[in-house]
C-alpha positions in Angstrom: -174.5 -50.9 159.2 -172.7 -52.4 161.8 -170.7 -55.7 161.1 -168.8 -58.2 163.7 -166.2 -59.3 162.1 -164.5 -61.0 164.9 -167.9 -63.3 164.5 -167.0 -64.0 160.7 -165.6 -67.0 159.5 -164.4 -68.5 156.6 -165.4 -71.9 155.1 -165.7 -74.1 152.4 -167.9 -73.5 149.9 -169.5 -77.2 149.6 -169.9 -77.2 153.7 -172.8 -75.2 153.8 -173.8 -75.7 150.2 -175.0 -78.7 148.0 -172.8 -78.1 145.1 -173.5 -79.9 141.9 -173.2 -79.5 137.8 -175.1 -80.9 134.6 -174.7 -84.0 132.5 -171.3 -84.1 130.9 -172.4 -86.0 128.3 -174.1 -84.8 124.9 -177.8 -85.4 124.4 -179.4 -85.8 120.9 -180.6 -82.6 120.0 -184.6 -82.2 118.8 -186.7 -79.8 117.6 -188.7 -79.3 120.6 -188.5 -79.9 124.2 -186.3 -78.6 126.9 -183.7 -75.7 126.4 -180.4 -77.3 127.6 -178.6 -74.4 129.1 -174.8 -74.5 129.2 -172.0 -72.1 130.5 -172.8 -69.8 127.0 -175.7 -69.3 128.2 -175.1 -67.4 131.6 -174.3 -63.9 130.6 -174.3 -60.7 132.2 -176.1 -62.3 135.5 -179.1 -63.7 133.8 -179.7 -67.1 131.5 -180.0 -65.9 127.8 -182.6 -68.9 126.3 -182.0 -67.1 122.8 -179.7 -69.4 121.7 -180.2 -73.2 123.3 -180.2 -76.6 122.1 -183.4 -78.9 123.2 -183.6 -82.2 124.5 -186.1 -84.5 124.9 -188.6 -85.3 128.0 -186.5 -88.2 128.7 -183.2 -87.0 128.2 -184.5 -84.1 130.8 -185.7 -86.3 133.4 -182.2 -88.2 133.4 -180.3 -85.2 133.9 -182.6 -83.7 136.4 -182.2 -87.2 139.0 -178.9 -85.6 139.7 -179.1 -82.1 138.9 -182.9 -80.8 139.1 -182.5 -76.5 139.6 -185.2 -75.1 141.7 -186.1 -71.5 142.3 -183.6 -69.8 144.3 -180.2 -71.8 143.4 -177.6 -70.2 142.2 -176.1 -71.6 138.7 -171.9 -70.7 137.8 -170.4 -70.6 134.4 -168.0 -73.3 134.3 -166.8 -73.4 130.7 -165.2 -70.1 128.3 -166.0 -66.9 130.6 -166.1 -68.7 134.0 -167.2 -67.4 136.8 -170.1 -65.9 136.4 -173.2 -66.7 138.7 -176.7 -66.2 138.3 -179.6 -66.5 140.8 -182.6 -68.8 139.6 -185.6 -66.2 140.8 -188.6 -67.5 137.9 -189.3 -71.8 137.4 -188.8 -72.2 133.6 -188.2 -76.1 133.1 -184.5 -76.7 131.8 -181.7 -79.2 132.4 -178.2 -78.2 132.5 -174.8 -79.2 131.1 -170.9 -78.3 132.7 -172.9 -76.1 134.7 -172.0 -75.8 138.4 -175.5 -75.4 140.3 -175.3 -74.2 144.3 -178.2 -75.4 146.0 -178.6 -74.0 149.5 -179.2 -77.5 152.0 -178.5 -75.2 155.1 -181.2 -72.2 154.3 -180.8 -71.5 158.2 -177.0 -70.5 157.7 -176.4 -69.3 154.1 -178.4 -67.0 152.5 -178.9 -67.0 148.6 -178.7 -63.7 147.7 -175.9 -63.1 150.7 -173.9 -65.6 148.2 -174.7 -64.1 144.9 -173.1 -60.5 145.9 -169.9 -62.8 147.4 -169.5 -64.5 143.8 -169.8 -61.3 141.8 -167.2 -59.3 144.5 -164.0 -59.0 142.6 -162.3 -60.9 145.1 -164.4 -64.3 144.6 -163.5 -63.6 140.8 -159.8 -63.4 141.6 -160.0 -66.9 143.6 -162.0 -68.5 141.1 -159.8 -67.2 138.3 -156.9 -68.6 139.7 -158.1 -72.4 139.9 -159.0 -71.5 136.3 -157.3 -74.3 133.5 -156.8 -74.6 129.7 -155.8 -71.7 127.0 -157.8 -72.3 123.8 -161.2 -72.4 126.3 -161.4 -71.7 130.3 -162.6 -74.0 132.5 -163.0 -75.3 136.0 -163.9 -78.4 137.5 -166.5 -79.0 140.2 -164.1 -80.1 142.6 -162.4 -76.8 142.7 -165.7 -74.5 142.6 -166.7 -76.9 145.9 -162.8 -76.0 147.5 -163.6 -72.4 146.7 -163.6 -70.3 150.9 -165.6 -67.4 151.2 -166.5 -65.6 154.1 -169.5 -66.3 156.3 -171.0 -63.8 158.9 -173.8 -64.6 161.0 -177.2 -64.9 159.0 -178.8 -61.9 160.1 -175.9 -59.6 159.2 -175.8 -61.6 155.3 -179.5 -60.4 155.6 -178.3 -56.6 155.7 -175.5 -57.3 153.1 -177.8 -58.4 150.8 -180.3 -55.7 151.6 -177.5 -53.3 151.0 -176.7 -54.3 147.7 -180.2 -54.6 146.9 -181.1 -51.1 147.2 -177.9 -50.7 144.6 -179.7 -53.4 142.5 -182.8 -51.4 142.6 -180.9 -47.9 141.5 -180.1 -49.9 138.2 -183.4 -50.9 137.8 -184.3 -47.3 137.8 -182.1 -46.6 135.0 -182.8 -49.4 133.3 -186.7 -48.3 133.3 -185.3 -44.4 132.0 -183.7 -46.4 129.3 -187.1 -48.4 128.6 -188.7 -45.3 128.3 -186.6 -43.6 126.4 -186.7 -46.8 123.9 -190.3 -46.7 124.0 -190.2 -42.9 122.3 -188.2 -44.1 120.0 -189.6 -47.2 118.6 -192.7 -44.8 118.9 -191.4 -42.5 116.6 -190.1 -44.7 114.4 -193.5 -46.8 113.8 -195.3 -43.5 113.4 -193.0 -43.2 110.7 -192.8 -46.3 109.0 -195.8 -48.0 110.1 -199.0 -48.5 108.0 -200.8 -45.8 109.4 -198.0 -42.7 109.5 -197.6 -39.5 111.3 -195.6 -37.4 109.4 -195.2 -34.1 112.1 -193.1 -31.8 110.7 -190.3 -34.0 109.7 -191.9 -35.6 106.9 -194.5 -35.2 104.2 -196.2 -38.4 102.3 -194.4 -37.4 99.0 -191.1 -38.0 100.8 -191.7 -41.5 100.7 -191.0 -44.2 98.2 -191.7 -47.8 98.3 -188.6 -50.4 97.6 -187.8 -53.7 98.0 -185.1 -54.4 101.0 -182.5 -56.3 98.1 -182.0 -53.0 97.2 -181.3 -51.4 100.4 -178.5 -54.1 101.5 -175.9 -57.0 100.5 -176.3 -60.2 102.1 -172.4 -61.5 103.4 -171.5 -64.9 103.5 -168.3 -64.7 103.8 -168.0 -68.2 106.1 -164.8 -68.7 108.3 -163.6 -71.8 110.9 -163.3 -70.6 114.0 -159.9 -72.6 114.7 -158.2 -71.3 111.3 -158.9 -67.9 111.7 -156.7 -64.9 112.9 -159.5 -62.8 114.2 -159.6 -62.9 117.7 -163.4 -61.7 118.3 -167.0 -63.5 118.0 -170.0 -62.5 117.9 -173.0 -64.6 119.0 -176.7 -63.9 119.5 -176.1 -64.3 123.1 -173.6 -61.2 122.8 -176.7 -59.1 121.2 -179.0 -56.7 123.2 -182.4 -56.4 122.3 -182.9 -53.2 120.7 -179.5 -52.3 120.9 -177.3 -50.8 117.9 -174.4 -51.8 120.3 -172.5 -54.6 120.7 -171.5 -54.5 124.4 -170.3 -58.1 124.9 -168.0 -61.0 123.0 -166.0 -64.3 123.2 -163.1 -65.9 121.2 -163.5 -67.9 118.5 -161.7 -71.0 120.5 -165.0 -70.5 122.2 -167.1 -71.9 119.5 -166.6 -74.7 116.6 -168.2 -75.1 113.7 -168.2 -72.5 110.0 -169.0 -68.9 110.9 -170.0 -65.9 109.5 -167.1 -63.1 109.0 -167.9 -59.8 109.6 -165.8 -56.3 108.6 -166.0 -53.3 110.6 -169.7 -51.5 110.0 -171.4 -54.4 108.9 -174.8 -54.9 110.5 -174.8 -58.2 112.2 -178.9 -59.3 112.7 -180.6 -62.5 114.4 -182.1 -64.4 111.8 -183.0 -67.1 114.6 -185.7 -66.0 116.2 -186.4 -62.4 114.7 -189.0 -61.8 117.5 -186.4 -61.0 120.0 -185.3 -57.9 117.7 -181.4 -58.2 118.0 -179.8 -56.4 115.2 -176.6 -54.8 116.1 -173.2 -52.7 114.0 -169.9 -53.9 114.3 -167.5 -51.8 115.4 -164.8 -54.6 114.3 -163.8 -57.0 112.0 -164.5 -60.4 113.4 -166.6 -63.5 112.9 -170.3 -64.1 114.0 -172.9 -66.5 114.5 -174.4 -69.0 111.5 -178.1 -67.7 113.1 -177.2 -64.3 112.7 -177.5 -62.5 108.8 -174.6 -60.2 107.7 -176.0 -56.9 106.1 -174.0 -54.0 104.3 -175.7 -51.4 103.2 -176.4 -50.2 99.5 -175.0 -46.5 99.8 -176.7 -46.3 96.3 -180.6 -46.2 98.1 -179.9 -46.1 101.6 -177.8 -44.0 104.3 -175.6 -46.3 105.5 -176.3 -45.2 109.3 -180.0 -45.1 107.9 -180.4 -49.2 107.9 -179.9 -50.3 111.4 -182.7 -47.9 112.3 -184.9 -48.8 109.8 -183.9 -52.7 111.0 -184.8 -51.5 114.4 -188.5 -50.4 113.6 -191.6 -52.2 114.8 -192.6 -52.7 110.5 -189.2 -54.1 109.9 -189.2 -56.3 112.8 -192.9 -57.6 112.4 -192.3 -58.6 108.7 -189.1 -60.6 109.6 -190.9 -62.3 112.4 -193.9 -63.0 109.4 -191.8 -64.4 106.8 -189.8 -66.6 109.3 -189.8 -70.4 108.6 -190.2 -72.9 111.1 -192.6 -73.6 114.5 -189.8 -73.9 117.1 -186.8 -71.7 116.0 -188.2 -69.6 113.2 -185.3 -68.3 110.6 -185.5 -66.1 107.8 -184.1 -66.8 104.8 -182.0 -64.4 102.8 -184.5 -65.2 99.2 -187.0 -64.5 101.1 -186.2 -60.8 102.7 -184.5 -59.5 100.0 -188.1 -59.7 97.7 -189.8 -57.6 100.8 -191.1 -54.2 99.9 -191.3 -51.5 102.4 -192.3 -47.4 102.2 -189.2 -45.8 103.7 -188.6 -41.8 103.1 -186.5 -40.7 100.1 -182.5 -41.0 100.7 -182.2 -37.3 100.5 -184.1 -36.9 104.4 -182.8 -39.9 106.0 -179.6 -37.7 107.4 -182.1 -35.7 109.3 -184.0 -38.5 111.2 -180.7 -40.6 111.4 -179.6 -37.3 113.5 -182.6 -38.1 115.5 -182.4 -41.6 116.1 -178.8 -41.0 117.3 -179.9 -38.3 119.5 -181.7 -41.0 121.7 -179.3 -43.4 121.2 -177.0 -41.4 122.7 -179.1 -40.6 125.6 -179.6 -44.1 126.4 -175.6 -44.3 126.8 -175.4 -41.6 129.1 -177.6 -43.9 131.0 -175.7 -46.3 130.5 -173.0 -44.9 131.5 -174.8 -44.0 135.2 -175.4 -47.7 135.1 -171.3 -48.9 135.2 -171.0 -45.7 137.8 -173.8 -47.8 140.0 -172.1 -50.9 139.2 -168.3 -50.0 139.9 -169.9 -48.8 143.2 -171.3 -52.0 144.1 -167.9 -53.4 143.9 -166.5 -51.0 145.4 -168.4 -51.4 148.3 -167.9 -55.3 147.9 -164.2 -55.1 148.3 -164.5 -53.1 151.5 -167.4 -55.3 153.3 -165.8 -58.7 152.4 -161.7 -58.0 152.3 
C-alpha cells in the first residue's frame, strides 16, 4: 500500500464532521420505552444495552431534535473511561446522554470507518487523554472532542486504510467464531449432562446423580457497601461481564458509580440477576464491590466443589430455570427466596473434580484464543502507530 503523505493533512475534527452529544439533563426513568445509552454503556467498541435506563416516547423525541444517531455515526465515551468510540452499524432506536456522537456531513471527504481506526490508534487516545478533566470521574467536554486534529489523507487512500484494518478485524472474527465453537461443545456437554434428557458417556452413570435444592449448594452475600466510603478500589458491573465467560476481563472505580453496592471477596461468584437470559455469571479474582443487579454466590464446600458451581451456573438447565423463575416483563430479576427453593439433579460431589478438570480444559483453550486475539489486536496498533505518526 502506497500512501502520499506529502498529500495528508491535518484538520479539525468538527471541520469535516458534525459533532454533537446527548441531553445533559436527566429524564424520568420508566419501565418501558427507549434504552438511554450513556458513556457506561460503550465498552470494548460495541454498546452493551444490558444494563440501560428507559425513557419515554416523548422524552425520546426531545432528545432526538438535536441528537438523532443514524446508522453509520460514530458515538465517543465522554464520561468515566473516555475515549472510546464505537461505530453505529445496526438501527436499534435509542437516545443518548453526555455522549459525543460524530456524524459524517461531508461523506465525500471523511470516511466512517477511516475515523473509527484513527480514534482507537493509540495516538488519538494520547490527545484525547490529555484534554481529559476531573479525578473522582473522567470527563471531556464537547468543545474539546470538536478541537481534537487528526490526520486526513485523500479519500481513496482512507478507503485502503480502512480496508487494511478490516482484514485485521476479520482475523478476530475468525477467532472469535473458534471460541464460539469451542463454547458450543461445552455448553453441549454440559446440557447432555445436566439436562432432562442425559448422556452419561463414560464419565457418568445415572446412580451418580442426586437431586438437591440450589440453597444447599451456595450462600447468598449481601454484604452492601457505598461506593464513596469504601477503600476498595475495583467495581464490577454487568456491563463488565461476558456472556458465558467465568472471567472477568473488564472493570471501573467505584467513583464511577453511586448508589449501595454489593461487596465481593476474592472467589466469590458474582451472577446477573437482571436479565438472567443474557447468561453472565462470572468469579472474582478480587475483593471489590459489584452491581445491586448482580447476586453474590459462595459456594457450600459441604455439597458442592467450589470450582464445581460456576459451571453448573453456566449450564443451559441452570440458566433456563433462572430465566423461568425471573419476575418482571421488562427487566426480569430473580430473587434470592425464590432460587434457593430450586431443585436440580447434579452428580454426586465425589465426581465433580473429574468434569471440573474438563470444563477447565476448554476454558483454558478458549484463553489461548484469547490470547491470539490481543496478539491480532496489539498488531493493529502497531500498524496504527506506523500509518498515522
Amino acid at each position: 500500500m502506497k500512501l502520499k503523505k506529502d498529500k495528508w493533512e491535518n484538520v479539525i475534527l468538527n471541520e469535516i464532521c458534525d459533532v454533537r452529544d446527548g441531553t445533559h439533563d436527566s429524564p424520568k426513568y420508566h419501565n418501558e420505552g427507549y434504552p438511554l445509552i450513556t458513556s457506561k454503556n460503550i465498552t470494548g467498541g460495541f454498546i452493551d444495552f444490558s444494563e440501560t435506563n428507559l425513557i419515554s416516547e416523548n422524552d425520546y423525541i426531545q432528545i432526538n431534535k438535536r441528537s438523532l444517531v443514524d446508522n453509520g455515526d460514530i458515538l465517543l465515551s465522554m464520561i468515566g473511561t473516555v475515549g472510546i468510540p464505537v461505530l453505529v452499524d445496526k438501527k436499534i432506536d435509542f437516545a443518548i446522554k453526555n455522549v459525543g456522537l460524530i456524524k459524517f456531513a461531508k461523506q465525500d471527504t471523511i470516511y466512517n470507518r477511516y475515523l473509527l481506526n484513527v480514534l482507537q490508534s493509540d495516538m488519538f487516545q494520547r490527545q484525547i487523554q490529555a484534554k481529559t478533566s476531573g479525578t473522582a470521574q473522567k470527563f471531556i467536554s464537547l468543545g474539546l472532542i470538536r478541537s481534537l486534529q487528526i490526520p486526513l489523507p485523500p479519500l481513496e487512500e482512507q478507503k485502503q486504510i480502512a480496508a487494511l484494518f478490516q482484514s485485521i478485524e476479520t482475523a478476530i472474527e475468525q477467532v472469535e467464531g473458534q471460541e464460539k465453537n469451542l463454547l458450543t461443545l461445552k455448553n453441549q456437554m454440559l446440557r447432555e449432562l445436566l439436562g432432562e434428557t442425559q448422556r452419561f458417556g463414560n464419565l457418568l452413570s445415572e446412580n451418580d446423580f442426586d437431586k438437591v435444592k440450589f440453597e444447599k449448594l451456595a450462600f447468598s452475600i449481601s454484604e452492601r457497601v457505598e461506593p464513596q466510603k469504601t477503600t476498595l478500589d475495583t467495581y464490577v458491573g454487568l456491563e463488565h461481564l461476558d456472556p458465558d465467560n467465568l472471567i472477568i476481563a473488564r472493570t471501573g472505580k467505584p467513583g464511577d458509580v453511586i448508589g449501595t453496592k454489593l461487596t465481593i471477596y476474592k472467589g466469590d461468584i458474582i451472577f446477573g440477576k437482571r436479565r438472567a437470559y443474557q447468561r453472565k455469571v462470572a468469579v472474582s479474582h478480587f475483593d471489590g464491590i459489584a452491581s445491586a443487579h448482580s447476586m453474590i454466590l459462595r459456594a457450600n464446600e459441604k455439597h458442592i466443589e467450589k470450582e464445581f458451581l460456576p459451571f453448573f451456573m453456566q449450564s443451559d438447565v441452570f440458566m433456563n430455570r433462572a430465566v423461568q423463575i425471573s419476575e418482571g416483563s421488562l427487566s426480569p430479576t430473580i430473587k434470592w427466596k425464590t432460587l434457593a427453593t430450586q431443585e436440580f439433579l447434579l452428580p454426586k460431589k465425589e465426581k465433580q473434580k473429574g468434569l471440573t478438570a474438563v470444563f477447565k480444559q476448554f476454558d483454558n483453550t478458549r484463553g489461548h484464543l484469547k490470547q491470539q486475539k490481543t496478539t491480532l489486536k496489539n498488531l493493529k496498533q502497531k500498524l496504527l502507530s506506523e500509518i498515522l505518526g
